[in-house]
N, CA, C and O atoms as CSV, one atom per row, in Angstrom:
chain,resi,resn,atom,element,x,y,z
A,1,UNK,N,N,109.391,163.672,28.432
A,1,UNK,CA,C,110.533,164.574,28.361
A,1,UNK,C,C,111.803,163.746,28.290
A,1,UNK,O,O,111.837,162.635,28.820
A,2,UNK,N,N,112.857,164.260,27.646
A,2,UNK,CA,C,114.317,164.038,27.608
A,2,UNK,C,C,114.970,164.291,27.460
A,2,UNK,O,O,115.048,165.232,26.670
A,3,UNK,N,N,115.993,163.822,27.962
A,3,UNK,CA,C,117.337,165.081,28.303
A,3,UNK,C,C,118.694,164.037,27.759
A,3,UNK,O,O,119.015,162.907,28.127
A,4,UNK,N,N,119.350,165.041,26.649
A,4,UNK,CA,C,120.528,164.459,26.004
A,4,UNK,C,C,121.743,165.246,27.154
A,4,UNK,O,O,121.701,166.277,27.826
A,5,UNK,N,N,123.022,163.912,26.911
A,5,UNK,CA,C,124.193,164.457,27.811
A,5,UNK,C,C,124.967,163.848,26.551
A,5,UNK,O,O,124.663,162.996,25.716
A,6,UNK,N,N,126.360,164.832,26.818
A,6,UNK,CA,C,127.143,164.439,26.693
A,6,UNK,C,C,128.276,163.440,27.308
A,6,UNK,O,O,127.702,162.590,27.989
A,7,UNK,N,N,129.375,163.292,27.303
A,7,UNK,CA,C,130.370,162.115,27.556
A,7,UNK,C,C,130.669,162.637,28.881
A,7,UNK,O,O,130.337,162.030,29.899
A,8,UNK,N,N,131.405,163.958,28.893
A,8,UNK,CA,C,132.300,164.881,29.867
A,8,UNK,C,C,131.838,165.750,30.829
A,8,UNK,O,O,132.205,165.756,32.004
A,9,UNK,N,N,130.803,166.692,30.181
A,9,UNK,CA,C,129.833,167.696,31.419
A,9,UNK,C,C,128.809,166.753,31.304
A,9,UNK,O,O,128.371,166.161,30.317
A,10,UNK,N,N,128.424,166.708,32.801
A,10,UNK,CA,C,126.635,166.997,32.838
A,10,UNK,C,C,126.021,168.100,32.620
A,10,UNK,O,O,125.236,168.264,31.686
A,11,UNK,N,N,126.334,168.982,33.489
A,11,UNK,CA,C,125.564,170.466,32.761
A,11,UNK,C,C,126.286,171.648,33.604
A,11,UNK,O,O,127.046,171.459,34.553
A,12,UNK,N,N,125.892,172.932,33.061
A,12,UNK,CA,C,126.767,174.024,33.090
A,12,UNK,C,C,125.767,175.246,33.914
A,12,UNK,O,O,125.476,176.181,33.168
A,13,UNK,N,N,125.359,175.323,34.965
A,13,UNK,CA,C,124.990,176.490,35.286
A,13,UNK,C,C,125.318,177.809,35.673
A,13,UNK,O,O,126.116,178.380,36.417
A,14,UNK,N,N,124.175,178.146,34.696
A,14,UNK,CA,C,124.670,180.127,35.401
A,14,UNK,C,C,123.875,180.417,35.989
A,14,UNK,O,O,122.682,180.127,35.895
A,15,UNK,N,N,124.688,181.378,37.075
A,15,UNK,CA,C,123.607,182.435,37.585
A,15,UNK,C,C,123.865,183.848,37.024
A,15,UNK,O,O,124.933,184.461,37.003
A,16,UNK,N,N,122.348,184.329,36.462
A,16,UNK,CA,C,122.701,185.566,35.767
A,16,UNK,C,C,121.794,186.768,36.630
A,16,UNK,O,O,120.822,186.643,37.375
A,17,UNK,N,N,122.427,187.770,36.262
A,17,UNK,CA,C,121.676,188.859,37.455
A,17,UNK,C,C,120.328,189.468,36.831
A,17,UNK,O,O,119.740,190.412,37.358
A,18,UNK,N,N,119.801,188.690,35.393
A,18,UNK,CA,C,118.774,189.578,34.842
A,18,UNK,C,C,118.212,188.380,34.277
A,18,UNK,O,O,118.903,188.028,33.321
A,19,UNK,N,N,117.218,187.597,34.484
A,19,UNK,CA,C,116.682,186.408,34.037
A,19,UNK,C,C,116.039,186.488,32.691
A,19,UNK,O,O,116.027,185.635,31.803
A,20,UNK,N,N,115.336,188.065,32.724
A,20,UNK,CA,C,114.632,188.110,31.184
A,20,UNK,C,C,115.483,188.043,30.244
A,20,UNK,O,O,115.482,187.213,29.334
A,21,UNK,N,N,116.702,189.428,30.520
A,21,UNK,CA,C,117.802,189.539,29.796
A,21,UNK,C,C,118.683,187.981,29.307
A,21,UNK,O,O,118.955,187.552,28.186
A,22,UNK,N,N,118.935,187.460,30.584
A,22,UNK,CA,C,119.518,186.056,29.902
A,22,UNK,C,C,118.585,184.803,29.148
A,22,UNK,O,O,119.103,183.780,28.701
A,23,UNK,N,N,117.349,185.051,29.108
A,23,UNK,CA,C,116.307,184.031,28.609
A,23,UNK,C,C,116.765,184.395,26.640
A,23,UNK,O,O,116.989,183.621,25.709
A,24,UNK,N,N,116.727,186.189,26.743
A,24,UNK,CA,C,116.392,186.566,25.626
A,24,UNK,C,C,117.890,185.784,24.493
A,24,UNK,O,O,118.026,185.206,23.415
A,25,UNK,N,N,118.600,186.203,25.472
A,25,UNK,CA,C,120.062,185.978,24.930
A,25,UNK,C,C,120.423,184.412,24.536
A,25,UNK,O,O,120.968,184.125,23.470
A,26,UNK,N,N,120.168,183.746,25.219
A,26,UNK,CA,C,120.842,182.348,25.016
A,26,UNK,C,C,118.809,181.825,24.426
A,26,UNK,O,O,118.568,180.642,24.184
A,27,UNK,N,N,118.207,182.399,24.363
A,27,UNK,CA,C,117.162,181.490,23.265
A,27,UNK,C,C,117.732,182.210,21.903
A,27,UNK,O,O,118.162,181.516,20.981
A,28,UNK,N,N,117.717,183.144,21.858
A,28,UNK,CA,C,118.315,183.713,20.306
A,28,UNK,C,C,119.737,182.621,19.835
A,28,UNK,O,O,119.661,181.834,18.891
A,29,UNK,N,N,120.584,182.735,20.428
A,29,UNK,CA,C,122.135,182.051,20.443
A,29,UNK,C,C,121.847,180.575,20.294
A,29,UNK,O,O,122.776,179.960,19.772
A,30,UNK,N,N,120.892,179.924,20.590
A,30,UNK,CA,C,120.837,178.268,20.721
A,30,UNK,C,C,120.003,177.967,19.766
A,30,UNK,O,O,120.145,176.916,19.141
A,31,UNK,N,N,118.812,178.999,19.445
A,31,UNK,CA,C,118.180,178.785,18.253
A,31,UNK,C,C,119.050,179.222,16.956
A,31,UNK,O,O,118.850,178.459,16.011
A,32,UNK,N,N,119.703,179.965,16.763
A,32,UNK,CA,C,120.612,179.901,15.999
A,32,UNK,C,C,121.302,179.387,15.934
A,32,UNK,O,O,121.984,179.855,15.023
A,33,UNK,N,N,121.846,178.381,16.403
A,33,UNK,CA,C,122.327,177.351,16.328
A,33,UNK,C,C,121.817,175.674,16.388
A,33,UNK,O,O,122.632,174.753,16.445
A,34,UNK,N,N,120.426,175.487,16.364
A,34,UNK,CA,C,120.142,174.795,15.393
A,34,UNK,C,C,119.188,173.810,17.163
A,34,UNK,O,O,118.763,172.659,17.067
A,35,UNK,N,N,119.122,174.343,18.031
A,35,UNK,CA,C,118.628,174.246,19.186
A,35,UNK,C,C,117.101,174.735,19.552
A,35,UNK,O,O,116.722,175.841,19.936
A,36,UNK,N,N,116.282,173.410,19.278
A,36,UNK,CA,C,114.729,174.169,19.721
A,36,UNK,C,C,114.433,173.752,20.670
A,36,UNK,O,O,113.551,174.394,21.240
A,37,UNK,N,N,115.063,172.228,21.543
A,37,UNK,CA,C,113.987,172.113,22.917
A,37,UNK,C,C,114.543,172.683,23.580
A,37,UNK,O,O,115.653,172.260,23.903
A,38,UNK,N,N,114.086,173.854,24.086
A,38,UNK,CA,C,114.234,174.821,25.120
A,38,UNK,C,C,113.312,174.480,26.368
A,38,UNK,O,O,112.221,173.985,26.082
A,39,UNK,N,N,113.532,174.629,27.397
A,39,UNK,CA,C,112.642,173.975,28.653
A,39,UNK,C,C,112.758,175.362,29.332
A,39,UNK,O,O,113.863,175.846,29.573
A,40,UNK,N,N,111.542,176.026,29.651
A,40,UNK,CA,C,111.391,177.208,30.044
A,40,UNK,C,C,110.343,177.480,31.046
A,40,UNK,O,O,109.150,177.525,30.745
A,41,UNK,N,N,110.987,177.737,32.743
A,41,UNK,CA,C,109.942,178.262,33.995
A,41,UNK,C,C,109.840,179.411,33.841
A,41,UNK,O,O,110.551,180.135,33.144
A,42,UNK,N,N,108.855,179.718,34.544
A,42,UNK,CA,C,109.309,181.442,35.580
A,42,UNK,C,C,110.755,181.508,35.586
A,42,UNK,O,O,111.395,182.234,34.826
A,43,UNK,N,N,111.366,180.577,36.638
A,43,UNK,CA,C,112.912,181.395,37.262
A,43,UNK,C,C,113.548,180.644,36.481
A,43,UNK,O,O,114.630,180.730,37.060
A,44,UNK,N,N,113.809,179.768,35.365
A,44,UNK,CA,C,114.613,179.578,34.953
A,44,UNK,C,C,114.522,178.720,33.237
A,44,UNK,O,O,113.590,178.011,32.857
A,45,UNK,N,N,115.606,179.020,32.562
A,45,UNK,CA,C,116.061,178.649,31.482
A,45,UNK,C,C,117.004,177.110,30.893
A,45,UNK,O,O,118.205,177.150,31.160
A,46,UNK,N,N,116.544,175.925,30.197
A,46,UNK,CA,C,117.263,174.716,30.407
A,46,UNK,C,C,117.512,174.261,28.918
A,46,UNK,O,O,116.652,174.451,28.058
A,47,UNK,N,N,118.251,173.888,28.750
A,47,UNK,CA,C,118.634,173.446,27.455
A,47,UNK,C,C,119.512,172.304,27.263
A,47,UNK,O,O,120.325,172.563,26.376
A,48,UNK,N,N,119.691,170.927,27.840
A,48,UNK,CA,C,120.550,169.705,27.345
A,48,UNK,C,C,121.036,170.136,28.474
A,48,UNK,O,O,120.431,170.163,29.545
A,49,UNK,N,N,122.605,170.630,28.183
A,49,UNK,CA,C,123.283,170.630,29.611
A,49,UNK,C,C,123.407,171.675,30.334
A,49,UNK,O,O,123.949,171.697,31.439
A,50,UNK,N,N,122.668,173.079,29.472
A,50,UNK,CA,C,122.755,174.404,30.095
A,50,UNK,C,C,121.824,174.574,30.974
A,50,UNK,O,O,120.729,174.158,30.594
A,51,UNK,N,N,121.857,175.210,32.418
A,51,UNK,CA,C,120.554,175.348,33.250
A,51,UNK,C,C,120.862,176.507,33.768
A,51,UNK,O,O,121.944,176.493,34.356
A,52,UNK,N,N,120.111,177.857,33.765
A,52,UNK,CA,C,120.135,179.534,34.013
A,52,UNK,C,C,119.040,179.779,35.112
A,52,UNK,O,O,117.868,179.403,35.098
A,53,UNK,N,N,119.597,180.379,35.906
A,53,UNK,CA,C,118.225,181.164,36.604
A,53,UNK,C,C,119.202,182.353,37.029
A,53,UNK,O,O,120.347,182.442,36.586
A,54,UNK,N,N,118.683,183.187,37.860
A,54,UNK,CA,C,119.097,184.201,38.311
A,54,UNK,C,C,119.338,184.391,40.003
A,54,UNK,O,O,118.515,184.355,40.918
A,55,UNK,N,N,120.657,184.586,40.016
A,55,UNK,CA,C,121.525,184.739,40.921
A,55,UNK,C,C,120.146,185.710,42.283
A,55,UNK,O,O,119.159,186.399,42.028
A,56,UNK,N,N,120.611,185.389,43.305
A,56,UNK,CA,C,119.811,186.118,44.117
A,56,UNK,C,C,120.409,187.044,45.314
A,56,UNK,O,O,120.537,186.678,46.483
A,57,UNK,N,N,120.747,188.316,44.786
A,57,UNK,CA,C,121.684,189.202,45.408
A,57,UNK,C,C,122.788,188.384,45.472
A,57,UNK,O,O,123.301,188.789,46.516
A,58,UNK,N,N,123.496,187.514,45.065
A,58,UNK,CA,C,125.308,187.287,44.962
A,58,UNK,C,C,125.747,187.650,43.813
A,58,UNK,O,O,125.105,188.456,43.140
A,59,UNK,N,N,126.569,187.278,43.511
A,59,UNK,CA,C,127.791,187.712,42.825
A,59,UNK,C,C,127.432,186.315,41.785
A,59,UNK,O,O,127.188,185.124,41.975
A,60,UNK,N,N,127.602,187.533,40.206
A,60,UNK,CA,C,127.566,186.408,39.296
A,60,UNK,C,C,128.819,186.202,38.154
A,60,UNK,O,O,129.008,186.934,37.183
A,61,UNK,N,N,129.474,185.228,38.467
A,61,UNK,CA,C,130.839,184.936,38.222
A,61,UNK,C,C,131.080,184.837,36.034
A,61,UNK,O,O,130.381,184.555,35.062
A,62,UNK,N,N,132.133,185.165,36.245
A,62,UNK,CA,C,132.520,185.017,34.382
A,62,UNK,C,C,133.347,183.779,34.107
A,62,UNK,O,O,134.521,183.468,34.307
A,63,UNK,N,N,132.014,183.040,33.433
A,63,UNK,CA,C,132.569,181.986,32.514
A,63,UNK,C,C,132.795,182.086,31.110
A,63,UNK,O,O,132.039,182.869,30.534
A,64,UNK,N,N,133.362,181.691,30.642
A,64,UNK,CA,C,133.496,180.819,29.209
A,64,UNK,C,C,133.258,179.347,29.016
A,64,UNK,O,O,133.774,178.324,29.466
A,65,UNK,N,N,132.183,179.650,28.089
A,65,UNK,CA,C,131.030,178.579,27.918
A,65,UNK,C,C,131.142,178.320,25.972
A,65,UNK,O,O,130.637,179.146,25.211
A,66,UNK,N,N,131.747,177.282,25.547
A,66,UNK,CA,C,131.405,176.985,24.161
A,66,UNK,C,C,130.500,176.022,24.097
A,66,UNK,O,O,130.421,175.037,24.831
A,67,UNK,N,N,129.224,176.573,22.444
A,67,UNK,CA,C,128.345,175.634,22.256
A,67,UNK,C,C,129.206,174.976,21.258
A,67,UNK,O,O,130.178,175.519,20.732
A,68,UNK,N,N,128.716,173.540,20.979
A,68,UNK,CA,C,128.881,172.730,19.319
A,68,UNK,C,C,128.219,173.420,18.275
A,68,UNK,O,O,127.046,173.629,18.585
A,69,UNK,N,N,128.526,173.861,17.141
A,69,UNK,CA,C,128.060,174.648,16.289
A,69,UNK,C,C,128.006,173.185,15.022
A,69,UNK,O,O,128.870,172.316,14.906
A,70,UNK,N,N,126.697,173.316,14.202
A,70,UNK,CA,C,127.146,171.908,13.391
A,70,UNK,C,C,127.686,172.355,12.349
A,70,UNK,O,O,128.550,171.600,11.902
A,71,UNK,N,N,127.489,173.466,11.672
A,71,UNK,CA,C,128.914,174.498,10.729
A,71,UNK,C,C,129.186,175.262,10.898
A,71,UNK,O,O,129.036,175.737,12.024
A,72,UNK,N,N,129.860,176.026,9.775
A,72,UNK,CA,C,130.462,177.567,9.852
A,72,UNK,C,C,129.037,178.432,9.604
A,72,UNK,O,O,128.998,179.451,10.293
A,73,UNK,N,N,128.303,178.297,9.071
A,73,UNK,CA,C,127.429,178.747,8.603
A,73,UNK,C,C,126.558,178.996,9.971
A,73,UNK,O,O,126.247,180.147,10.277
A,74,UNK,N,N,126.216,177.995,10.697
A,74,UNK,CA,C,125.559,178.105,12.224
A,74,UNK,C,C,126.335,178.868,13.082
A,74,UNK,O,O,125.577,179.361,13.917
A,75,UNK,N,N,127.838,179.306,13.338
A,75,UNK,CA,C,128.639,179.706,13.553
A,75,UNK,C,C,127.975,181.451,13.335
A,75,UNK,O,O,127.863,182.238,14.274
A,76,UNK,N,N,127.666,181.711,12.140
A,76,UNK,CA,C,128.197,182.550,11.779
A,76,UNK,C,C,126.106,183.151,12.509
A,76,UNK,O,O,125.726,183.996,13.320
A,77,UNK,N,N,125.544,182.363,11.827
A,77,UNK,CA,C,123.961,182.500,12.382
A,77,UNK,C,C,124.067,182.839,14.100
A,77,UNK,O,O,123.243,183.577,14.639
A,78,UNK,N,N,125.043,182.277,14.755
A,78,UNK,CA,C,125.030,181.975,16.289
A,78,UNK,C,C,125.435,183.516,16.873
A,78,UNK,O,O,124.722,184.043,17.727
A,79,UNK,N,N,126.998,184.390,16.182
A,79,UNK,CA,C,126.924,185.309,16.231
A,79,UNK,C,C,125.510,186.587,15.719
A,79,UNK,O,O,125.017,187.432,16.466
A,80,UNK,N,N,125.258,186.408,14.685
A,80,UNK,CA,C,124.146,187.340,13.887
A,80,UNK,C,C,122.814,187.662,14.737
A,80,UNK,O,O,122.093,188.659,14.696
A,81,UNK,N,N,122.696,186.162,15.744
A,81,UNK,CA,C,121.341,186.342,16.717
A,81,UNK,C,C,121.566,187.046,17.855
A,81,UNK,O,O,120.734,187.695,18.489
A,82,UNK,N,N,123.260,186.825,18.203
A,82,UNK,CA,C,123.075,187.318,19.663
A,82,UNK,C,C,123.378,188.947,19.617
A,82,UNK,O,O,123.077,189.652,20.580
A,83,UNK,N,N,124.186,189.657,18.062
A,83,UNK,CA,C,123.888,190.990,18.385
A,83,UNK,C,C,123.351,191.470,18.018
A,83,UNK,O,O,123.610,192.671,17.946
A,84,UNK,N,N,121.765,190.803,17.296
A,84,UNK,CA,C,120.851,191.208,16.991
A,84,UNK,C,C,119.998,190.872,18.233
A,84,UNK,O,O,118.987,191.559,18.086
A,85,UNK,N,N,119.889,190.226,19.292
A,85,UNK,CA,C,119.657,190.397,20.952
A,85,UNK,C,C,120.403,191.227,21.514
A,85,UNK,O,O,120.499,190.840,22.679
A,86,UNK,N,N,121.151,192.395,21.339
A,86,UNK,CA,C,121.892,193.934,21.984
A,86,UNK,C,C,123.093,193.064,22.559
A,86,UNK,O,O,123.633,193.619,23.515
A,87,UNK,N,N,123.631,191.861,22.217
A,87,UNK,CA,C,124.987,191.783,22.839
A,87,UNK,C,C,126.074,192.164,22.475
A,87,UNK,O,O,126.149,192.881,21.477
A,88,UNK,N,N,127.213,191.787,23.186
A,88,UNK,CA,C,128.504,192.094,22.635
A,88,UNK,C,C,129.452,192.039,21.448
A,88,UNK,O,O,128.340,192.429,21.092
A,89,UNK,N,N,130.182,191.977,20.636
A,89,UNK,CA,C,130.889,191.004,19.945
A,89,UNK,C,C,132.016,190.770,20.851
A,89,UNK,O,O,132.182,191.802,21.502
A,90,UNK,N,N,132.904,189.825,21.196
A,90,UNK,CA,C,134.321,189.297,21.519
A,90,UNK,C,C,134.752,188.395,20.773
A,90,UNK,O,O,135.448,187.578,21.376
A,91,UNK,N,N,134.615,188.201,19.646
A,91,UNK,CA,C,135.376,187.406,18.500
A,91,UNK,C,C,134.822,187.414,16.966
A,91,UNK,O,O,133.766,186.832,16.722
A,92,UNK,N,N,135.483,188.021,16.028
A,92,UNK,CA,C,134.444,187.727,14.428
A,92,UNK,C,C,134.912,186.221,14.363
A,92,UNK,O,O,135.919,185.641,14.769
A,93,UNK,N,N,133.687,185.790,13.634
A,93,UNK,CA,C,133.662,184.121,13.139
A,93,UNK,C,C,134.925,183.841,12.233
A,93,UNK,O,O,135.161,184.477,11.206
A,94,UNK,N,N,135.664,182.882,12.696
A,94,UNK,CA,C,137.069,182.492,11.796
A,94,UNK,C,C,137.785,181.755,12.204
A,94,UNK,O,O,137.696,181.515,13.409
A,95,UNK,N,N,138.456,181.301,11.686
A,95,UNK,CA,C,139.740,180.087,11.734
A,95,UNK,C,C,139.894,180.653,13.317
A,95,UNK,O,O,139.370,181.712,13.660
A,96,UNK,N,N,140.661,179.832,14.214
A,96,UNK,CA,C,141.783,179.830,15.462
A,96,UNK,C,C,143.000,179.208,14.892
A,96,UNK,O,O,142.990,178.031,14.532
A,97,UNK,N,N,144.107,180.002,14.794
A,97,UNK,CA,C,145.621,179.373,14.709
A,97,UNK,C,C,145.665,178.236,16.247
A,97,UNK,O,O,146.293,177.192,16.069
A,98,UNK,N,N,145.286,178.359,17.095
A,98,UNK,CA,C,145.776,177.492,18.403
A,98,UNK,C,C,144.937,175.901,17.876
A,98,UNK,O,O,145.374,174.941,18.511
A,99,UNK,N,N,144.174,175.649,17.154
A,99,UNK,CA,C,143.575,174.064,16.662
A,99,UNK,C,C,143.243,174.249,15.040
A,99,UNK,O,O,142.750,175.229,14.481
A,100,UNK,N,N,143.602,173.201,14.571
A,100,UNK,CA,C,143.411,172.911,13.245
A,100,UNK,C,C,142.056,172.702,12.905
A,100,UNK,O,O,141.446,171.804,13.484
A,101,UNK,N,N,141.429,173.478,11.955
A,101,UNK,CA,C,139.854,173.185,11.539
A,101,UNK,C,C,139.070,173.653,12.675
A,101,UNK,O,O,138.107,172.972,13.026
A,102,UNK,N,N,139.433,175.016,13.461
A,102,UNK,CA,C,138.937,175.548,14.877
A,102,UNK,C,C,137.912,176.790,14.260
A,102,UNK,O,O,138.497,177.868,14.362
A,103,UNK,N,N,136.848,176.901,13.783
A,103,UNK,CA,C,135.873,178.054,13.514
A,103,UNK,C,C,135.350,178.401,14.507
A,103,UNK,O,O,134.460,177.576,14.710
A,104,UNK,N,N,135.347,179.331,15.488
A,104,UNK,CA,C,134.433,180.117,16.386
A,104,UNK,C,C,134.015,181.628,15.845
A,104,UNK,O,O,134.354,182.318,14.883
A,105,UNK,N,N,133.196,181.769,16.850
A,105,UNK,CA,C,132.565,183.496,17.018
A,105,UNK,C,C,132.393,183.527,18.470
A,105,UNK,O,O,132.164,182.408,18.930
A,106,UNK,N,N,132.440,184.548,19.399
A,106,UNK,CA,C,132.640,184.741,20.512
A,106,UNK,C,C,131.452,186.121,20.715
A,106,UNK,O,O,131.293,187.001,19.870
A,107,UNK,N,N,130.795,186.041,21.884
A,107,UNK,CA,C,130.129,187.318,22.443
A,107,UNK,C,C,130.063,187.131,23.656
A,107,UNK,O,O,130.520,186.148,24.239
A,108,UNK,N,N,129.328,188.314,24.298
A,108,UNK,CA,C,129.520,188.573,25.701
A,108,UNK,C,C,127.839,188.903,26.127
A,108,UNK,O,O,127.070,189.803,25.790
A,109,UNK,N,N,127.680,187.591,27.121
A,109,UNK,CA,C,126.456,187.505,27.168
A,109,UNK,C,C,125.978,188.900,28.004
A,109,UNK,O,O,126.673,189.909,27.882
A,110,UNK,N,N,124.819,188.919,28.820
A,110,UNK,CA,C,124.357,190.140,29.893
A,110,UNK,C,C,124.906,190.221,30.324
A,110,UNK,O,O,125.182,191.420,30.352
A,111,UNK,N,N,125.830,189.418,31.200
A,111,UNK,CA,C,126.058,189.353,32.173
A,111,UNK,C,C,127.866,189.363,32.630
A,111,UNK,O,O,128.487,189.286,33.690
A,112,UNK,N,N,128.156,189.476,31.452
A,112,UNK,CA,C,129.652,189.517,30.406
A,112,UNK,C,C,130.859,187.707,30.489
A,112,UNK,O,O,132.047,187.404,30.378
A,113,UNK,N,N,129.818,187.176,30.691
A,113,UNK,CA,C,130.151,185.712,29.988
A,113,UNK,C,C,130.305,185.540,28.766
A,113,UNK,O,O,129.439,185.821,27.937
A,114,UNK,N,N,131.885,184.860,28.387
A,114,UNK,CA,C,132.204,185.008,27.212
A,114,UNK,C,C,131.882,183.557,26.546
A,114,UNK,O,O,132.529,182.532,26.761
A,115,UNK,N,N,130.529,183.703,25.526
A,115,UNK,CA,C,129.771,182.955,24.897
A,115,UNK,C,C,130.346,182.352,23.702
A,115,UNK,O,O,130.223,183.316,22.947
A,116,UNK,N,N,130.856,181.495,23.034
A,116,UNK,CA,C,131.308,180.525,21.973
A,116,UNK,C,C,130.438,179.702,21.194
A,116,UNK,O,O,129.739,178.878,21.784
A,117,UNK,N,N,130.382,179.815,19.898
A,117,UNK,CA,C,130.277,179.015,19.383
A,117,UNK,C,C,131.688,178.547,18.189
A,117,UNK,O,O,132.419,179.345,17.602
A,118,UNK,N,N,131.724,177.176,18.118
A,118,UNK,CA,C,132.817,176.360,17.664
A,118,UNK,C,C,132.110,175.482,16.755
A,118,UNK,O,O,131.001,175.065,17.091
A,119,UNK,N,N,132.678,175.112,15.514
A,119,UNK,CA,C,132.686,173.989,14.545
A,119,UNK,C,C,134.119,173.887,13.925
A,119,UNK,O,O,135.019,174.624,13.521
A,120,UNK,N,N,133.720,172.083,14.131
A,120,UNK,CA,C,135.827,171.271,14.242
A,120,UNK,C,C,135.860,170.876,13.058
A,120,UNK,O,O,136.469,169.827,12.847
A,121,UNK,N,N,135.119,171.695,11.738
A,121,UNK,CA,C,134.924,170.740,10.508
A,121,UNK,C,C,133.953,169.706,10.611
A,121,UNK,O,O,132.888,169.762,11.226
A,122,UNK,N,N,134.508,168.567,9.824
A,122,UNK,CA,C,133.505,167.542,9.391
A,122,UNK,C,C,134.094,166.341,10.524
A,122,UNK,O,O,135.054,165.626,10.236
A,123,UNK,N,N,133.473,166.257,11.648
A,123,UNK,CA,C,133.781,165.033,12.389
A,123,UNK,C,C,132.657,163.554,12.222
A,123,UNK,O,O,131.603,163.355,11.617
A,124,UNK,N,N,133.424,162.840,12.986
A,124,UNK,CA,C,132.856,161.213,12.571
A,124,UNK,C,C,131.947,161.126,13.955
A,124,UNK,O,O,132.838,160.859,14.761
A,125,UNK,N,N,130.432,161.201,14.912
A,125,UNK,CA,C,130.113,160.586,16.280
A,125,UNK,C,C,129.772,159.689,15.751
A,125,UNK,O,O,129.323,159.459,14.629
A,126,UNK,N,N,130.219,158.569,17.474
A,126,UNK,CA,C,129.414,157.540,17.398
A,126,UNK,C,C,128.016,157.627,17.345
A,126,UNK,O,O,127.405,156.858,16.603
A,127,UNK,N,N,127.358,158.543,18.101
A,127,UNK,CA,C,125.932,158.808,18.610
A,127,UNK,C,C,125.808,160.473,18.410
A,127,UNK,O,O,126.896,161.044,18.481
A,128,UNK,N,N,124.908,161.139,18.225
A,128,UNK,CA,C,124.806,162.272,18.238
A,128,UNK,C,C,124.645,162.881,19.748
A,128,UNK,O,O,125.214,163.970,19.831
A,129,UNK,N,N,123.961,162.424,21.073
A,129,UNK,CA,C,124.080,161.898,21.929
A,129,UNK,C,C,123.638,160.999,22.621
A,129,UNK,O,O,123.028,160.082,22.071
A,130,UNK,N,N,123.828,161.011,24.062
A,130,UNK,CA,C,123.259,159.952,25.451
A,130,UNK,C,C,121.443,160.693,25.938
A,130,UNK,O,O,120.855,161.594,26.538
A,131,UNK,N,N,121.297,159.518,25.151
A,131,UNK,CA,C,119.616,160.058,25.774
A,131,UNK,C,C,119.055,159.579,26.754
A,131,UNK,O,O,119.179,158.388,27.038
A,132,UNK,N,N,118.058,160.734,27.723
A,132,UNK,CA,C,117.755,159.762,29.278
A,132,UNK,C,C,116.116,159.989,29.291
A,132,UNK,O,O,115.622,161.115,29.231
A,133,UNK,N,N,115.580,159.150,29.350
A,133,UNK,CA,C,114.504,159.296,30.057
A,133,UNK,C,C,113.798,158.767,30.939
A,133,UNK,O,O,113.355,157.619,30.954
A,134,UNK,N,N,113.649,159.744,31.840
A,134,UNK,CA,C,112.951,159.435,33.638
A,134,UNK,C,C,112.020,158.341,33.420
A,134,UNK,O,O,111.036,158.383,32.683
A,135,UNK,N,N,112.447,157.269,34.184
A,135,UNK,CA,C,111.259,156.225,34.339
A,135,UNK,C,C,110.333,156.221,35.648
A,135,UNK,O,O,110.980,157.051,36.287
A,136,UNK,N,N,109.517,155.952,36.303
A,136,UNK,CA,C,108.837,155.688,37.612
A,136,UNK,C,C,109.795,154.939,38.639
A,136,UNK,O,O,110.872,155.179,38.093
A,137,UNK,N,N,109.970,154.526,39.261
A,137,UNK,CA,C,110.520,154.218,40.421
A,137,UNK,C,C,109.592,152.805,40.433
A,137,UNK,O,O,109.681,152.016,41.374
């Protein structure tokens, strides 16, 4: 197994109040966007830096969470999956006046987390990412 990071987060967890409901949602949304190792328990959902399970009687808080989208086109796939999974819309796919070369689409996951996907145009990485894998001790 291995697990890519980025530079800035390690990883982003939610707690969502409906585990099936959020499995369904963010595997549709990540596979549409170009995301297959999905790491999947019973209680919970993992993806690179995303890790989901379900809140246990508390209170499950509203984030805004953007994925990397690698075009407009995945962008536009990223919206098409998730309200074809019964979600929200909160943004049609398009330019942002606030950043230059800013394409998102926005929805509202189960749980009414406002979900992003973003592509910045054509950028230059050094690495696509930081790859880890667990050695023995």
């Amino acid at each position: 197994m291995e697990f890519h990071k980025g530079r800035l987060i390690d990883h982003v967890h939610l707690r969502v109040s409906d585990l099936d409901a959020g499995k369904r949602f963010y595997k549709a949304a990540l596979t549409a966007l170009g995301f297959s190792e999905l790491l999947e328990g019973d209680h919970f959902l993992a993806a690179d830096e995303l890790w989901i399970d379900e809140a246990d009687n508390g209170p499950v808080s509203r984030v805004h969470l953007a994925f990397q989208a690698p075009s407009r086109e995945h962008v536009v796939a990223f919206r098409a999956a998730a309200l074809k999974a019964g979600r929200r819309d909160n943004g049609l796919p398009g330019e942002r006046a606030w950043y230059p070369r800013y394409f998102a689409a926005y929805v509202l996951d189960p749980d009414g987390h406002n979900i992003e996907a973003v592509h910045h145009g054509p950028v230059e990485r050094s690495v696509t990412s930081v790859v880890f894998r667990p050695t023995a001790l």
